[in-house]
C-alpha positions in Angstrom: 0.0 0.0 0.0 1.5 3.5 -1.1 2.5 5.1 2.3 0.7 8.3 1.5 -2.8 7.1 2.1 -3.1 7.4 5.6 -4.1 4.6 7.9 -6.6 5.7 9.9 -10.5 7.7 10.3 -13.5 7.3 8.5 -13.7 4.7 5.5 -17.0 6.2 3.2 -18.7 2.9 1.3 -21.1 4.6 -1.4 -24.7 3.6 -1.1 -26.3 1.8 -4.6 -27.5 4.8 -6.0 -28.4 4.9 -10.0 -28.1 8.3 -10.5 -24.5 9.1 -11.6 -25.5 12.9 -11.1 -26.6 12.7 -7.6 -23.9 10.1 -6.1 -21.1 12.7 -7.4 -22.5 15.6 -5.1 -23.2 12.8 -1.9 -20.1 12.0 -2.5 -18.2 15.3 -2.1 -20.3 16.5 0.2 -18.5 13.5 2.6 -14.9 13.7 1.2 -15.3 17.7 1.6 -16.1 17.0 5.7 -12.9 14.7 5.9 -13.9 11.1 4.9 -9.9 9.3 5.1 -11.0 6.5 2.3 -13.7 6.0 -0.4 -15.4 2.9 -1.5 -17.5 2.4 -4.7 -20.0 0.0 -3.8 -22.9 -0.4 -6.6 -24.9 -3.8 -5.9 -27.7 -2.8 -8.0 -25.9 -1.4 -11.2 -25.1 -3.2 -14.3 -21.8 -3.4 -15.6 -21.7 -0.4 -17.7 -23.2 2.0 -15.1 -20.1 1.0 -12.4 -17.5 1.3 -14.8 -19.1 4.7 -15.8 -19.6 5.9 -12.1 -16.3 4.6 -11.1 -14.0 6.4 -14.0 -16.2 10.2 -12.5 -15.5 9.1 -8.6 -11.5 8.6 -9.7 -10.9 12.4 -10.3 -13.4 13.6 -7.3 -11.4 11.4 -5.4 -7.7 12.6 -6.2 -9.1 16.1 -6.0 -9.6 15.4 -2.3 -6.6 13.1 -2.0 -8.7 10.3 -1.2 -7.8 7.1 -2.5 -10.6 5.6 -4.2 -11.5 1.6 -3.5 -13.3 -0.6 -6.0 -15.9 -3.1 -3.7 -15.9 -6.8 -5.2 -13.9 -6.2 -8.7 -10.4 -6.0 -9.3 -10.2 -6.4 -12.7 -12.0 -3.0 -13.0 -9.9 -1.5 -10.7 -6.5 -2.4 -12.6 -8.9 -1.7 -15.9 -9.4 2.6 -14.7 -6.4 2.4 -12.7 -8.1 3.0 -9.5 -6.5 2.8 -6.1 -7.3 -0.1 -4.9 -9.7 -3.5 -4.5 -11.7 -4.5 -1.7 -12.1 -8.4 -2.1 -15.0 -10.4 -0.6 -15.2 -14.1 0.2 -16.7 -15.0 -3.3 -15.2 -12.3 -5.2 -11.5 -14.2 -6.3 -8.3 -14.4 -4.8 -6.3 -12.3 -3.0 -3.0 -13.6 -4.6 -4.5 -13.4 -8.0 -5.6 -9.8 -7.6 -2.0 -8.5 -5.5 0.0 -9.7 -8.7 -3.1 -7.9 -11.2 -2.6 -4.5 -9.3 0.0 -2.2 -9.7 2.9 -1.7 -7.0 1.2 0.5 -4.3 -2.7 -0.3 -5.1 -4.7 -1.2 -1.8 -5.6 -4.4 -1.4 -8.3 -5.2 0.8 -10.5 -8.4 2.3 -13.6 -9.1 4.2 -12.6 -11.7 7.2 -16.0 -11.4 8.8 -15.7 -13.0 12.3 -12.5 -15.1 11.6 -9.3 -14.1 12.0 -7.7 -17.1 10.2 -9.1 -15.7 6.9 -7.7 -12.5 7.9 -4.0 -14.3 8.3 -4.5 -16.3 5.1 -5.8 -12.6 3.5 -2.4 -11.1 5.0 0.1 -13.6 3.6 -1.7 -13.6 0.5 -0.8 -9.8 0.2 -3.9 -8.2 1.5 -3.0 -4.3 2.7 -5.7 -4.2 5.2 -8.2 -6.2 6.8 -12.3 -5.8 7.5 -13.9 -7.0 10.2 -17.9 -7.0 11.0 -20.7 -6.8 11.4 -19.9 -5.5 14.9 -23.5 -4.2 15.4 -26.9 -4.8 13.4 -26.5 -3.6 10.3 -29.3 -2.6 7.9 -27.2 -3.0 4.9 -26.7 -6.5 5.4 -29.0 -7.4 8.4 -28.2 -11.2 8.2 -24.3 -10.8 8.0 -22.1 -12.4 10.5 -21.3 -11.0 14.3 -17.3 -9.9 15.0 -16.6 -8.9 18.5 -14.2 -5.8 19.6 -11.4 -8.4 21.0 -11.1 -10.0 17.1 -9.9 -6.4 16.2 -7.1 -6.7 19.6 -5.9 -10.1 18.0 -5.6 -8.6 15.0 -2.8 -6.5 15.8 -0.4 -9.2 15.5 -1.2 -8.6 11.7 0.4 -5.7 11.4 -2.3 -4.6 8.5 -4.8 -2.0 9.2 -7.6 -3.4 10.9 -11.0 -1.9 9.6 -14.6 -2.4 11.3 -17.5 -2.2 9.9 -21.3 -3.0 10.7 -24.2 -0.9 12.4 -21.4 1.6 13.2 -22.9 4.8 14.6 -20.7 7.9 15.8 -22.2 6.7 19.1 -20.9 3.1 19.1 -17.6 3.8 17.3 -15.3 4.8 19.7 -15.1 1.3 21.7 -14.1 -0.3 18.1 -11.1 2.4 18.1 -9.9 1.9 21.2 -9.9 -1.8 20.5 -7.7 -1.6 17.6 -10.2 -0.4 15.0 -7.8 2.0 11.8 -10.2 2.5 10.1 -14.8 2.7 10.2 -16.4 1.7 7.6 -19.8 3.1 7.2 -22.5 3.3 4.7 -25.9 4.1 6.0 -24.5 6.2 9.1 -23.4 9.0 6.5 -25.0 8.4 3.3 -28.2 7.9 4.8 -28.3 10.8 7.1 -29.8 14.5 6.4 -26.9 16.0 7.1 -24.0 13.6 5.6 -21.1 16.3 6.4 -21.6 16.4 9.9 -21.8 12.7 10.3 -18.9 12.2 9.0 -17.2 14.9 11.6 -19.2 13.3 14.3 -17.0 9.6 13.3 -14.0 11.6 13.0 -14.5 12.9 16.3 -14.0 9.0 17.9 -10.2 8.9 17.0 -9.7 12.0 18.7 -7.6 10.8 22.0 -8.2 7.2 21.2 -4.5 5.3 21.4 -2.7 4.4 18.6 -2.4 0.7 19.2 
């Protein structure tokens, strides 16, 4: 991972939204107010409208000096030359992806509640690793419980450690002082009537929190 992306604060994952108009101004709106790292997250898009949103995100992005993080597909990532991958379990491997990207892209994988995917992610070249859900989450209500400790263990990593999950400016803090680099959050900014200041109000839980 290029050393100038820093490691931790908030992590911004893009709501599906199929107006390319509309997600550009959400979106600066929350990298304007400080968001650290974006993710472009479409589930509902088809192919065309990703790679369309994705190539107008990529210049918001460097305008703010915000790496910008393609959820699920590497290949488009290499393809528009974005910053980075995030990987799920059924979206390829790691391996396959580290030696696709370009020296200094961000690699990063989902490790749910296990943190022997998260080694196996880590040896496999994996920059950072995601933990969660931590709390309900109404993004993916179903998805599978972490606990604060799994971000403790983690450490031993030596990756940043990123939590995600039902995470509210409220709840945050606890997943910081555990261990937590970065928050991931979807619904908690995009979702808000005032994005901006939700995105100050996560910022606000590294304030004074160790630096494990």
């Amino acid at each position: 991972m290029n050393p100038q992306w820093p490691r931790r604060g908030l992590y911004a994952i893009t709501p599906d939204d199929s107006d390319t108009g509309r997600l550009l101004a959400r979106v600066e709106a929350v990298l304007r107010a400080g968001a650290t790292w974006l993710q472009y997250r479409n589930k509902t898009a088809d192919a065309a409208l990703r790679e369309h949103q994705a190539q107008l995100l990529q210049p918001l992005c460097r305008a703010f000096g915000v790496p910008l993080i393609l959820n699920d597909d590497w290949r488009l990532a290499a393809r528009i030359c974005a910053d980075g991958a995030h990987l799920g379990e059924d979206d390829g491997e790691i391996a396959a992806a580290r030696a696709a990207l370009p020296t200094g892209a961000i690699l990063g994988a989902s490790c749910y509640a296990d943190l022997s995917l998260a080694s196996s992610a880590a040896a496999a070249g994996a920059d950072y690793v995601a933990f969660g859900a931590f709390f309900p989450s109404p993004t993916k209500p179903h998805a599978r419980r972490a606990t604060p400790g799994l971000l403790h263990d983690a450490a031993s990593l030596g990756l940043p450690r990123v939590a995600i999950g039902g995470i509210t400016p409220d709840n945050a803090r606890p997943l910081v002082q555990s261990g937590a680099d970065l928050i991931a959050v979807i619904s908690g900014v995009f979702d808000t009537s005032d994005p901006a200041a939700a995105v100050r109000a996560y910022l606000s839980c590294f304030d004074e929190a160790p630096t494990p």
